[in-house]
DSSP file (Angstrom, degrees, kcal/mol; ACC not computed):
  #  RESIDUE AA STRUCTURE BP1 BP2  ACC     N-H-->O    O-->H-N    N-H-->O    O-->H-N    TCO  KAPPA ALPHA  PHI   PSI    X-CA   Y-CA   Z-CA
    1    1 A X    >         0   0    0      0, 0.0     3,-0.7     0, 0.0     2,-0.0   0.000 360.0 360.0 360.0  62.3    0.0    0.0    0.0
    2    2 A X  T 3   +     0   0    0      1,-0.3     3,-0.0     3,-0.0     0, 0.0  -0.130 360.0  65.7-112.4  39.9    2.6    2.2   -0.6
    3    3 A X  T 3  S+     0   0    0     25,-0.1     2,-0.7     2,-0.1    -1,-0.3  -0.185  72.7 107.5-129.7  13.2    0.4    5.4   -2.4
    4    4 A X    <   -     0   0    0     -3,-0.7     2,-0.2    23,-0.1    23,-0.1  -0.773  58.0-171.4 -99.2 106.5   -1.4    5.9    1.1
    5    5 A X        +     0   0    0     -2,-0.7     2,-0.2    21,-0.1    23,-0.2  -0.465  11.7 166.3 -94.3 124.7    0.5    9.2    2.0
    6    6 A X        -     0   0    0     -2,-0.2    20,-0.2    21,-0.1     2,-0.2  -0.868  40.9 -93.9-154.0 150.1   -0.2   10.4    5.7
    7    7 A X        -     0   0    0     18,-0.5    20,-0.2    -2,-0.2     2,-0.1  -0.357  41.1-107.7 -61.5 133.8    1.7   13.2    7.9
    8    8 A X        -     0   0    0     -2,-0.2    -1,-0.1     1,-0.1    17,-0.1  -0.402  29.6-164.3 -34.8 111.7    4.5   12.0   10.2
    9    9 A X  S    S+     0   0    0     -2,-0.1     8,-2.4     1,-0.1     2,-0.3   0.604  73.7  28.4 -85.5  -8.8    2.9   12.3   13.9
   10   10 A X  B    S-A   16   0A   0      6,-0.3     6,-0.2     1,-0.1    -1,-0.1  -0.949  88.7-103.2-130.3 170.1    6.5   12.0   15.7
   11   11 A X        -     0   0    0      4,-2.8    -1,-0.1    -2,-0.3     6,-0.1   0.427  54.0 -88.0 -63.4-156.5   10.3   12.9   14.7
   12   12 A X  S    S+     0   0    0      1,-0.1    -1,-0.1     2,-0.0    -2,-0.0   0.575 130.0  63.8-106.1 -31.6   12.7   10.5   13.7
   13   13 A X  S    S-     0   0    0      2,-0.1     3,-0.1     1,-0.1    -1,-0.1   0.371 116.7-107.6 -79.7  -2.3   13.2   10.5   18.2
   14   14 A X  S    S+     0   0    0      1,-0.4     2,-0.3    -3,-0.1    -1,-0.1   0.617  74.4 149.1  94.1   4.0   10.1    9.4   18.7
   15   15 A X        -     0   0    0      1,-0.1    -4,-2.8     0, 0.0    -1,-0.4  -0.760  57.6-106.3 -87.9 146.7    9.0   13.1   20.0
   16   16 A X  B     -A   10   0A   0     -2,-0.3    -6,-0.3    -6,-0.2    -1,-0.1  -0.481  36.3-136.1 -43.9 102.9    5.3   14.1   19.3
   17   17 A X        -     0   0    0     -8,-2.4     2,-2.5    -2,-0.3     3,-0.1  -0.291  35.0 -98.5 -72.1 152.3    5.5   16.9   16.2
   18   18 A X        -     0   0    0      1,-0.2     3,-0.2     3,-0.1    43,-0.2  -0.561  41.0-168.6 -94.0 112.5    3.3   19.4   17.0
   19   19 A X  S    S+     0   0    0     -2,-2.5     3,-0.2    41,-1.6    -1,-0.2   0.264  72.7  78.5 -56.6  -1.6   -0.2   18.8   14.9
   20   20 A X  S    S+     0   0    0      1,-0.2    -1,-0.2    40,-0.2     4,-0.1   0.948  93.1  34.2 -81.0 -65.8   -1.5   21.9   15.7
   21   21 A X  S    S+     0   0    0     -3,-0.2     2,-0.4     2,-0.1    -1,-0.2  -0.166 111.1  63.6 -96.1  52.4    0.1   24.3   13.5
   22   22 A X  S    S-     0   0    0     -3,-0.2     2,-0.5     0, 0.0     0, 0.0  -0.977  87.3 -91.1-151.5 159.0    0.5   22.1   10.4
   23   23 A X        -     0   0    0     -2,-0.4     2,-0.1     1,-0.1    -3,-0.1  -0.482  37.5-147.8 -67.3 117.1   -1.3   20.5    8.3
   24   24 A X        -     0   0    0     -2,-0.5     2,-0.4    -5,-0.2    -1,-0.1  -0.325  12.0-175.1-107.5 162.7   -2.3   17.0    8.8
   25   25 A X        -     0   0    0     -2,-0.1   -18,-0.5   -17,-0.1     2,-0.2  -0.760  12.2-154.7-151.8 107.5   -3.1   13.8    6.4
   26   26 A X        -     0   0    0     -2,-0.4   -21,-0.1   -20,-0.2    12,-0.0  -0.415  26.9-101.9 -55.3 142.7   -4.2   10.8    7.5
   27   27 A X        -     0   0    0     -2,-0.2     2,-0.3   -20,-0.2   -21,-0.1  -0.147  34.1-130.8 -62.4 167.3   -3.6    7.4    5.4
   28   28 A X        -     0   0    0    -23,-0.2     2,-0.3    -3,-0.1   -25,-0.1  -0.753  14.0-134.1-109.1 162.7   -6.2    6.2    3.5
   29   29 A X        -     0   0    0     -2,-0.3     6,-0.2     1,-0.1     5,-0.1  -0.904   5.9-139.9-122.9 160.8   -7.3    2.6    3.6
   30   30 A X  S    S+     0   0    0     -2,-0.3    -1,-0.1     4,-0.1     3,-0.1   0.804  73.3  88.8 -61.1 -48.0   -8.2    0.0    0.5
   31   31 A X  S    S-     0   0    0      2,-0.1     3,-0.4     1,-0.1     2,-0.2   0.055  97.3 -87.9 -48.8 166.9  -11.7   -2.0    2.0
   32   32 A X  S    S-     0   0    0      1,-0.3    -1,-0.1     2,-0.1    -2,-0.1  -0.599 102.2  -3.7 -72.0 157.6  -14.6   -0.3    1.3
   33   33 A X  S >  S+     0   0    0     -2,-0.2     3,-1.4     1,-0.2     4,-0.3   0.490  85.9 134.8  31.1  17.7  -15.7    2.3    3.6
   34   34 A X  T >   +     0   0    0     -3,-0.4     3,-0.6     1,-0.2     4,-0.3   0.863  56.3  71.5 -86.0  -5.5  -12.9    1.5    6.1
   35   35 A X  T 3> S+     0   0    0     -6,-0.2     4,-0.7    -4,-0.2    -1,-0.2   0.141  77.9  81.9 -97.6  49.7  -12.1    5.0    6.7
   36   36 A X  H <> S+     0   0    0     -3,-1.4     4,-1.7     2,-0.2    -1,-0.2   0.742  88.4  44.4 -75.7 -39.3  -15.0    5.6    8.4
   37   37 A X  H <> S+     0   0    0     -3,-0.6     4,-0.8    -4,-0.3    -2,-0.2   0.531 108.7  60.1 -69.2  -2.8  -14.1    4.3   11.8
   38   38 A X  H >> S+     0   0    0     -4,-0.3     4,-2.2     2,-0.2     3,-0.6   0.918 108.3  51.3 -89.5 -62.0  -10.6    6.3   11.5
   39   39 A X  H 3X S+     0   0    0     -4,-0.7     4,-0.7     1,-0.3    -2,-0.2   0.821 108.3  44.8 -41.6 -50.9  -12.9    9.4   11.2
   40   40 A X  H 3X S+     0   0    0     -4,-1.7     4,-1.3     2,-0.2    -1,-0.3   0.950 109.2  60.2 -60.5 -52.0  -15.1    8.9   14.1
   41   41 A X  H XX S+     0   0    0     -4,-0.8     4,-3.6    -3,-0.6     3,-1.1   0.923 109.1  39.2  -8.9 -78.7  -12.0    8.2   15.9
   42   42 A X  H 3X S+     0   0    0     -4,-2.2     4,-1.7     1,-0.3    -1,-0.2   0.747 117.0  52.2 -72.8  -5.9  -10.3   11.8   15.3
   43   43 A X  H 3< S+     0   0    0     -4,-0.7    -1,-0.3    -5,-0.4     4,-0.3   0.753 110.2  44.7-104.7 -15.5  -13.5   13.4   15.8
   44   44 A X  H <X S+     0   0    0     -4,-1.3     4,-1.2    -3,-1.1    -2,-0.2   0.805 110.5  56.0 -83.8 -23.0  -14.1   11.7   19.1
   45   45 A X  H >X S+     0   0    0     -4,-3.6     4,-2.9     1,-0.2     3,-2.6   0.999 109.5  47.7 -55.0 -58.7  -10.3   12.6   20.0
   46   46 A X  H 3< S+     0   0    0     -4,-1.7     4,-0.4     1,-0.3    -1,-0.2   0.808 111.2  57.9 -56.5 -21.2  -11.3   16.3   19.3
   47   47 A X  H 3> S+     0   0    0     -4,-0.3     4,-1.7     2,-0.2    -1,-0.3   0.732 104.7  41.3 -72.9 -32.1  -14.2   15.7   21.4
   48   48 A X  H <X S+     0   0    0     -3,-2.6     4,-2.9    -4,-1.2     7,-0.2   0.825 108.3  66.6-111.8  -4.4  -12.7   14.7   24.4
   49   49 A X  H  < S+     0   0    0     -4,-2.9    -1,-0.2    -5,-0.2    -2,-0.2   0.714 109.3  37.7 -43.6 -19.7  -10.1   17.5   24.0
   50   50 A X  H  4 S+     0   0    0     -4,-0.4    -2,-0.2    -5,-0.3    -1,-0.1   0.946 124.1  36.8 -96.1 -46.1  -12.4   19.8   24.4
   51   51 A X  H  < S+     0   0    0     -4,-1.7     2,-0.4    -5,-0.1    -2,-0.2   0.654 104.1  75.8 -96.0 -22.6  -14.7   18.1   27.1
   52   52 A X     <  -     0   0    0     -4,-2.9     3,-0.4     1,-0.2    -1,-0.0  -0.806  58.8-163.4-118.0 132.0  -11.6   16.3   29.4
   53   53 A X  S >  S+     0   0    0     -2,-0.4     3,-1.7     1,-0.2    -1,-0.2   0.868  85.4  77.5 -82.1 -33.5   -9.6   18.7   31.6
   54   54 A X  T 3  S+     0   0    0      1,-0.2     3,-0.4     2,-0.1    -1,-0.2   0.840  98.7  44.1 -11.2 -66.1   -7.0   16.1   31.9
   55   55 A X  T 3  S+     0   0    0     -3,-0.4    -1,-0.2    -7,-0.2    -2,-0.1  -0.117  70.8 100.5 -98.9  42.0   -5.7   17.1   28.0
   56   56 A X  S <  S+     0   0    0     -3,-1.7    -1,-0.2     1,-0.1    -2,-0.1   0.409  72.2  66.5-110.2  19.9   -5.7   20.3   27.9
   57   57 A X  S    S+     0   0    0     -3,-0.4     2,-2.2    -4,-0.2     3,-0.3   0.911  86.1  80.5 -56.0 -56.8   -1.7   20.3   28.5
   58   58 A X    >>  +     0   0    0      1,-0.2     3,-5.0     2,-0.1     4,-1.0   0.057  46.8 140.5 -67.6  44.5   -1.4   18.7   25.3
   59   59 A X  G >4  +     0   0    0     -2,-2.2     3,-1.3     1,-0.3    -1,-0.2   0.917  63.7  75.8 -54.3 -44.2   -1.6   21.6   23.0
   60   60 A X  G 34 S+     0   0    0     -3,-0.3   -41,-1.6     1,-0.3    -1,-0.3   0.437 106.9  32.5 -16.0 -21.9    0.8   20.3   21.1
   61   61 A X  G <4 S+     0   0    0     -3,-5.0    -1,-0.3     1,-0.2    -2,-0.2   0.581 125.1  24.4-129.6 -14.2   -1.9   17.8   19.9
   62   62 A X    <<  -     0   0    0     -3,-1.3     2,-1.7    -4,-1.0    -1,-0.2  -0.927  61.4-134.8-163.9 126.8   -5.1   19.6   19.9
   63   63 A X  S >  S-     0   0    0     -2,-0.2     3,-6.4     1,-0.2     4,-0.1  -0.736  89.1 -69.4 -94.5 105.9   -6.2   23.5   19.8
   64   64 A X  T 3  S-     0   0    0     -2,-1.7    -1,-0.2     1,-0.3    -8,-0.1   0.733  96.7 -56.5   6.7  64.0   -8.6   22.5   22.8
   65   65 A X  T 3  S+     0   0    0      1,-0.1     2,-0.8   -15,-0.1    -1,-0.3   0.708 101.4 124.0  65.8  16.5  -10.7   20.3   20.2
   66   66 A X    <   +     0   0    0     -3,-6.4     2,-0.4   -17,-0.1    -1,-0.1  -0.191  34.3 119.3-108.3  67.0  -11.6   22.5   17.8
   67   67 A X        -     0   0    0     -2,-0.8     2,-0.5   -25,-0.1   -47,-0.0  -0.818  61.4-117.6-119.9 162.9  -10.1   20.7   14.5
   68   68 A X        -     0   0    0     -2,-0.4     2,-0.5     2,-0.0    -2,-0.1  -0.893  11.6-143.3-124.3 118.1  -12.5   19.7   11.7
   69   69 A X        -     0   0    0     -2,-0.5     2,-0.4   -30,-0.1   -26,-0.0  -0.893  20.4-176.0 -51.4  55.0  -13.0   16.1   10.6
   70   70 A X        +     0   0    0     -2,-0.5     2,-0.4     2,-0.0    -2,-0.0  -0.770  13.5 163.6-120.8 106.1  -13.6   15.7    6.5
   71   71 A X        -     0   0    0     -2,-0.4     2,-0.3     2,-0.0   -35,-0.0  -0.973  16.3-171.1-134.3 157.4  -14.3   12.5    5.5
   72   72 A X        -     0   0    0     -2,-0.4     2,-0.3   -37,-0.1   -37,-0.1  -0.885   3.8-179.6-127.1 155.6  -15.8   11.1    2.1
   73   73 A X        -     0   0    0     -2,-0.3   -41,-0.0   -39,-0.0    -2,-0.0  -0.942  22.0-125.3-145.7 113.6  -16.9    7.8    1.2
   74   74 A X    >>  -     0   0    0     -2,-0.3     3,-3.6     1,-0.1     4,-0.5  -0.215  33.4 -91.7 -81.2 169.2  -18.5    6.7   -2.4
   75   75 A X  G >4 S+     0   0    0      1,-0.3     3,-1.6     2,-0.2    -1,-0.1   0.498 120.5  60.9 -33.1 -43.3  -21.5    5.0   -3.6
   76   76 A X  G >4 S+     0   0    0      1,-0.3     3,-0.6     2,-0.2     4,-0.3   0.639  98.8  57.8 -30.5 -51.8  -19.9    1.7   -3.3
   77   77 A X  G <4 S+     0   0    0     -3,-3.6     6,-0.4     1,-0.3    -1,-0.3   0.609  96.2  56.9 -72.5 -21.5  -19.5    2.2    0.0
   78   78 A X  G << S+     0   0    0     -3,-1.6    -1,-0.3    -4,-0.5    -2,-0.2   0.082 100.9  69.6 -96.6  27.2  -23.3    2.8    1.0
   79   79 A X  S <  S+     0   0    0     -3,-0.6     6,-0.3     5,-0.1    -1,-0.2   0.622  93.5  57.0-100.4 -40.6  -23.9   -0.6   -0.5
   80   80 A X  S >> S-     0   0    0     -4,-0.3     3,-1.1    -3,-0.3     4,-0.7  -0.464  95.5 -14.5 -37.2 154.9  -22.3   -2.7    1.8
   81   81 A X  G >4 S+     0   0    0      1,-0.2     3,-1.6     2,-0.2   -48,-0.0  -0.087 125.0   2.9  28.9-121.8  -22.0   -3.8    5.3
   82   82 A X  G 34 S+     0   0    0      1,-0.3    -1,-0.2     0, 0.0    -4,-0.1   0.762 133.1  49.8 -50.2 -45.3  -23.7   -1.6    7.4
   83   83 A X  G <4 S+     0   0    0     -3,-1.1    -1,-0.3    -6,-0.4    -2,-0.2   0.309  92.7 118.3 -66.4  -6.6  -25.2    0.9    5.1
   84   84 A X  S << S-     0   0    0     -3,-1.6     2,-0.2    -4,-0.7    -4,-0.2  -0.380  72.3-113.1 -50.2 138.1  -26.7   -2.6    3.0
   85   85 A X              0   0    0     -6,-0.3    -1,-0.1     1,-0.1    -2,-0.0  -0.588 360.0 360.0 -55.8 133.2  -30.4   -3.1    2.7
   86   86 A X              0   0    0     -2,-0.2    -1,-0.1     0, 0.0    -2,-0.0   0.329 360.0 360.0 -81.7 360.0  -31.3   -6.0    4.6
């Protein structure tokens, strides 16, 4: 799978890059729909930045939850598994 392209989230040291002020790209996956649970995922992470007092250190990872989620999925995909007609 070597044309799914996604931003680096640590250094070459294994430190945490800061996600904030750059631009980020998740990989993309092959299945149908599967990067719908990776979406829900970053959008519940921005969710509990915002709502858990715990992480709001981390800025470095989150401007206190307010980062924007975009994912798309094609016809193909509402055809299958969960979105199938029963």
């Amino acid at each position: 799978m070597n044309s799914h392209f996604a931003t680096a989230f640590v250094d070459m040291d294994g430190a945490t890059l800061d996600l904030v002020n750059r631009k980020n790209l998740t990989a993309g996956l092959a299945p149908t729909a599967a990067q719908m649970p990776k979406a829900l995922g970053l959008a519940s992470a921005s969710k509990a930045f915002r709502e858990i007092a715990q992480l709001q250190p981390f800025t470095e990872l989150s401007s206190n939850g307010n980062e924007v989620c975009f994912c798309t999925i094609g016809d193909a995909s509402t055809s299958e598994g969960h979105f199938g007609r029963r």
